[in-house]
N, C-alpha and C positions, 0 to 999 in steps of 0.2 A: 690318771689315778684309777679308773676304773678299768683300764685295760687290766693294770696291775693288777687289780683286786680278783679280776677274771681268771686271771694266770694262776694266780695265789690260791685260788679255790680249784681250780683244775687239777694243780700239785698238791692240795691236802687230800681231794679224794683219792687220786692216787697212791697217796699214802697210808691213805685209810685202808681204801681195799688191800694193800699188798701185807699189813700188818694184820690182818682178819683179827688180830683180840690185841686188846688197847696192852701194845707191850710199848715199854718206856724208852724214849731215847738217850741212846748214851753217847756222849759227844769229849773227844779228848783234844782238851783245851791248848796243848801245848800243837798238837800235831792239826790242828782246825784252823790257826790264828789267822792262817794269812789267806783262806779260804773268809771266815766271813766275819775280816778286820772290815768291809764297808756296809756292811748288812745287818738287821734285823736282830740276828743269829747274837752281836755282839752283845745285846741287852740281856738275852732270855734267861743266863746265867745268874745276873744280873735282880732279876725278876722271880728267882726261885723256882723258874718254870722248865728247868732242864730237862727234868725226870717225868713233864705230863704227856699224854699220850700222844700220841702222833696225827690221831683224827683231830686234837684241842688246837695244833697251831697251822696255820693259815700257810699257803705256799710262799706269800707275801715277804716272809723272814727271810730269805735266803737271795732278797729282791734290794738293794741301796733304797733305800727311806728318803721320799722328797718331804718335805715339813711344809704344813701348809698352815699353819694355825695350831693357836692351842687354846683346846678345849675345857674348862674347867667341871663340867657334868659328868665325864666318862665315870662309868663307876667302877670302882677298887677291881683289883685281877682276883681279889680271892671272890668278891661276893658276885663276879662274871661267872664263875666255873658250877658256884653254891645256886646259879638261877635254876627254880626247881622246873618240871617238863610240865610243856603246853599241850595237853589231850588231840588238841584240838590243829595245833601245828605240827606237820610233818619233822621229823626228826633232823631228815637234811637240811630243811629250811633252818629250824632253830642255830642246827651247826653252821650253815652259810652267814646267820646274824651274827650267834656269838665271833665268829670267825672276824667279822669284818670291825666288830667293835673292837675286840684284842689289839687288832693290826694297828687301829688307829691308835689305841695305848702304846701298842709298842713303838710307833714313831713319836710320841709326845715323848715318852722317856727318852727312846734316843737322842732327842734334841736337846732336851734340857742339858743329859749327862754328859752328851760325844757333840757339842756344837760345830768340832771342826769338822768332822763326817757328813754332815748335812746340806746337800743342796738346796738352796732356796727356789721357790716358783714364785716369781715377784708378781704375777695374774692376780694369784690368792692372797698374798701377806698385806698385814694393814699398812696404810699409808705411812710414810717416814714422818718426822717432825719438820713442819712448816717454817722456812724463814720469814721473816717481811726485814723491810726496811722503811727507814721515816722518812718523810718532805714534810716541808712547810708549806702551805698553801698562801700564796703572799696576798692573795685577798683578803682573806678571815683572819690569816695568823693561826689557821687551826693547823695539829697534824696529822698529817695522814699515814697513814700503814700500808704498804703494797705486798704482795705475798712475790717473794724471789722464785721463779720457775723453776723448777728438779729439772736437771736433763736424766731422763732413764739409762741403768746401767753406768751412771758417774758416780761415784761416793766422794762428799767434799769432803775431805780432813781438816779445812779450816778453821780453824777457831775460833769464835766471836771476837776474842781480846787481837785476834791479829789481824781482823779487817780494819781496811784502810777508810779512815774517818773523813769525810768533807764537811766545811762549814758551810751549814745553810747561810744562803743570802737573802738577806731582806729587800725587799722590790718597797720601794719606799713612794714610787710613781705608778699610776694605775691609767693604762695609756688605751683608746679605741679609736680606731681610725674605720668610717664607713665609707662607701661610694657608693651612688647608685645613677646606674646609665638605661636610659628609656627612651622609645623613641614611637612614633606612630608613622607608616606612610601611607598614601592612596596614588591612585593613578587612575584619569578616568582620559578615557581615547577622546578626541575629537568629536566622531560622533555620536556619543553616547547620547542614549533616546532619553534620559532626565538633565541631561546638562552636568556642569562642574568642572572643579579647578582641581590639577594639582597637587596634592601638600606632601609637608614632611616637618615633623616636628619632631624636637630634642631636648631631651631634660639632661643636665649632668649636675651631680650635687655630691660634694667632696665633706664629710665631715672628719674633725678630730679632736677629742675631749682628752685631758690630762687633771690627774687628781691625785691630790697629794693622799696617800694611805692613811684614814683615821687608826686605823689598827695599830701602829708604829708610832701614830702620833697624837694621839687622843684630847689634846688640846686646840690643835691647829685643823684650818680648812685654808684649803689651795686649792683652785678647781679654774681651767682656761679651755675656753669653747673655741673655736674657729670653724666657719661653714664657709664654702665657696657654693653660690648657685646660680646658675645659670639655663635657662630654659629661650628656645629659636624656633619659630616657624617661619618657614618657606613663605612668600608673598608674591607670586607670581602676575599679580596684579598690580605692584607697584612697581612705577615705572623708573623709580629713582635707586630700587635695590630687590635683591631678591631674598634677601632673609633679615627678618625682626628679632630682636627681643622683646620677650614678655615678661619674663624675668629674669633682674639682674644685682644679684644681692652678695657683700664680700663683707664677711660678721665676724666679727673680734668680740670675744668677753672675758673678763678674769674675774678672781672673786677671791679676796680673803679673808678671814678669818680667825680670834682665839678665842677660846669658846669662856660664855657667861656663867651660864647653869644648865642643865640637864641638857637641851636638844638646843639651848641658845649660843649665837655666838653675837661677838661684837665684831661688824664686818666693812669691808669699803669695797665697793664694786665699782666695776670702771665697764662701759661699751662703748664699740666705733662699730658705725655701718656706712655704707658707701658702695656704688655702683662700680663697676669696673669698667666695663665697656659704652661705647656710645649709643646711644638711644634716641630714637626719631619717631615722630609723630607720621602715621602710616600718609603714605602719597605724597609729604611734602620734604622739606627740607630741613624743616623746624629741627632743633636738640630740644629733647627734652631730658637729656641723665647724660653724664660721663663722670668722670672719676673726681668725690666729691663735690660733686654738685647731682642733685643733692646729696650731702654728707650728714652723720650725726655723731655726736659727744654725749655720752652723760658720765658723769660719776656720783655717786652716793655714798654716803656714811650713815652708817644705824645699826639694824639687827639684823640677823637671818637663822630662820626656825628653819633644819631638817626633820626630817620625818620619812622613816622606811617601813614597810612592810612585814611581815618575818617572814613571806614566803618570798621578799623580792622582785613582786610584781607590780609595785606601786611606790613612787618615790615620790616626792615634795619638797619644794625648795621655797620658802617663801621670804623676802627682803623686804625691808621695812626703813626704807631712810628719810627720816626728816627733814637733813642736809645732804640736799642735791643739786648740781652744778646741768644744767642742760645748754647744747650747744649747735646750731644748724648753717651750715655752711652750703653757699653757689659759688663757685669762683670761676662759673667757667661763661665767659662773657656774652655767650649767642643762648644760654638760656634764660628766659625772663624768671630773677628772683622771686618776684612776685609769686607766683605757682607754689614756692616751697616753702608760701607763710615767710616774708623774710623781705622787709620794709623795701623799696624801689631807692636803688643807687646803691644799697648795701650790699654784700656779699655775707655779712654771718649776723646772726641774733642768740643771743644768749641770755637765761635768765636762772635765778636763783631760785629752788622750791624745794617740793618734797615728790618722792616716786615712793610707787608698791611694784614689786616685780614679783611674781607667783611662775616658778618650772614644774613640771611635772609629767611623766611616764610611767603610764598605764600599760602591763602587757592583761585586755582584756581577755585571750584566751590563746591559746597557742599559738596559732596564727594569726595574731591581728594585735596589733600597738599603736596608741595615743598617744603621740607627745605635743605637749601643747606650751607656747611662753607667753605670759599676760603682761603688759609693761603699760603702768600708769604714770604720767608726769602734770604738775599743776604748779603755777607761782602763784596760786588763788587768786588769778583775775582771766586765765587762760589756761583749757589744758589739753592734752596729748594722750591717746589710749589706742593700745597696739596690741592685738589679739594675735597669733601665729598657731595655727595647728596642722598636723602630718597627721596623717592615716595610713599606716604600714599593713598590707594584707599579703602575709607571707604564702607563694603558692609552691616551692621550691627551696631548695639552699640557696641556686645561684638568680630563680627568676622572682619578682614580688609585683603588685600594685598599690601605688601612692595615689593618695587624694590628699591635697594642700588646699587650705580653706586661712584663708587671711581679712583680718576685718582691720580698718583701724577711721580712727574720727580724731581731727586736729580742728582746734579749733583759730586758730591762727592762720589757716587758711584764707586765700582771699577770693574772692566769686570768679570761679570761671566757668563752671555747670553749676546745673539745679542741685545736683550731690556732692557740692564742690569741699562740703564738710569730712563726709562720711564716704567712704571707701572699699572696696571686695575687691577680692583678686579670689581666682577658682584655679585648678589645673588637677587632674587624671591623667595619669600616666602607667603605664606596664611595660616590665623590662626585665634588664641585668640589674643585682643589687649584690652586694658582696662585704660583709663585715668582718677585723678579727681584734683581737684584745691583749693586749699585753701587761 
């Protein structure tokens, strides 16, 4: 545009000097048309400005008009020509403004009037009108707006009424599947000047949680946990095997629900845990765990309070059943029942009471998460208290560090240590960790 403007001022003085006294132009309309049917020149007629002098119009007119905008400030052709003289401004200067304001006039007219003459510069023109389109988000149930991409230089003609309509589906199950694989190793040579063994240690821990959509269903709760976990170190020092478990845990829970009033519902909760693999007491031959032995059962009946966050970072799950079924099973004949609270010659003990079960996940700060399950059981003469907590410290997408901190005290137990009540289990671990959501 300024190349133009340049040109356009080069051809008015030109025509300035060549007119030495402002003599009028006359221009015949019939024998001009097809000379400047795509120019400037088409307007001026137009504009009453036929007859002005030859210094007044810009070389510009005799140039095709790109359209770049339109201005609503320019001020009027007549009160342009009536601007009275600047003392203090050179004459050419004055005539190089007025000149370049006109032009811009004359291409605002142009456009309004002769639109199909007009070339557009799509750089300068304001943006076209935005489409979007709706989803659902099957979380919230909120919806969303997404803005449809322009491809540059395509014009859609489509229609609103003739786009193709799809029905949103409702996701009426809220599904997360995690793993996380960790592992530690060492190697220390024969003769290393402080001594040592060996290792190699493994965590793998499979979770997946399915949850029926309150959004969809604002009555009901359905909610089924399953964990697979499994943790092995190397034992180079025993002579009967060379890898242990340290833990071995395969966790079943479901939980239902119709709701009472505001955050209550009336619920039945059901758990099964149970070992997978076999388990032995280091150096010897002894079993101490294989599949259901030991085993557990509970179910309950009562209440369960949710409770969420509004920013999401903090959930609560707590159950409250007065009727509850607990169940403890050995069936596997080379381990002593005895160990797992569970009277000598028996294989299961079960009794009728009451349980408190408390869930909850804490994301304390970007990277770092608490989850923790509290599980109380009593028939009011003996009871059961099982603490389980993860420490997620996220260092990566694909890498994290866990710390598993586990308490629990039975009292049903029968003396085989001085701690033979009360119980810990520890494990730190760093690794691959990989979650997604559906």
């Amino acid at each position: 545009m300024r190349k133009l403007l340049l040109i356009g001022l080069i051809i008015s003085g030109f025509l300035s000097s060549a007119a030495q006294e402002a003599a009028p132009i006359e221009v015949e309309t019939d024998s001009t048309t097809a000379f400047y049917a795509d120019s400037l020149l088409s307007v001026v007629d137009e504009m009453l400005l036929i007859q002005r002098p030859a210094a007044d119009l810009p070389g510009i007119v005799f140039l095709p008009a790109v359209y770049t905008g339109y201005d609503r400030l320019l001020p009027s052709t007549d009160s342009l020509f009536r601007l009275s003289p600047d003392a203090e401004t050179p004459a050419w200067l004055q005539r190089a403004i007025r000149s370049r304001i006109y032009a811009n006039r004359l291409i605002q007219t142009h456009a309004i009037n002769h639109t199909g003459q007009v070339p557009y510069n799509f750089q300068t023109m304001a943006a076209p009108p935005k489409k979007y389109v709706a989803t659902a988000d099957p979380t919230t149930a909120a919806t969303i707006f997404e803005e449809i991409g322009a491809v540059p230089g395509k014009v859609d003609t489509t229609k609103p009424s003739d786009l193709a309509t799809s029905e949103i589906k409702k996701q009426h199950w809220l599904n997360k599947f995690s793993t996380l694989i960790q592992f530690s190793q060492a190697f220390v040579s024969p003769n290393w000047y402080q001594g040592g063994n060996n290792s190699l240690n493994l965590l793998a821990d499979f979770q997946y949680t399915s949850k029926l959509n309150t959004k969809f269903h604002p009555k009901l709760m359905f909610e089924n946990y399953f964990q697979w976990r499994t943790a092995m170190t190397r034992t180079p020092d025993d002579e009967y095997r060379d890898f242990s478990f340290t833990e071995n845990r395969f966790q079943i829970s479901s939980k239902f629900g119709y709701k009472a009033f505001y955050t209550w519902y009336y619920s039945m909760q059901a758990l099964l845990k149970t070992p997978i693999f076999n388990g032995y007491k280091s150096g010897t031959m002894t079993r101490t765990a294989s599949l259901f032995s030991p085993g557990e059962f509970n179910l309950g009946i009562g209440l369960t309070y949710n409770v969420k966050s509004k920013n999401d970072k903090f959930n609560l799950s707590l159950s409250l059943s007065p009727i509850s079924y607990n169940l403890k099973t050995c069936i596997d004949k080379e381990i002593d029942e005895t160990t797992q609270g569970i009277e000598r010659g028996h294989k299961t003990y079960s009794t009728i009471g009451s349980s408190i079960e408390a869930n909850w996940n804490w994301q304390i700060c970007y990277n770092v998460s608490w989850k923790s399950r509290v599980f109380f059981f009593t028939n009011y003469e003996k009871y059961q208290y099982d603490w389980q907590n993860q420490f997620a410290f996220k260092i990566s997408r694909w890498f994290s560090a866990n710390l598993t901190l586990d308490a629990r005290y039975d009292s049903t137990m029968h003396k085989t240590t001085q701690w033979y009540k009360a119980q810990l289990y520890e494990l730190f671990s760093l690794g691959f960790s990989y979650s997604f959501n559906h």
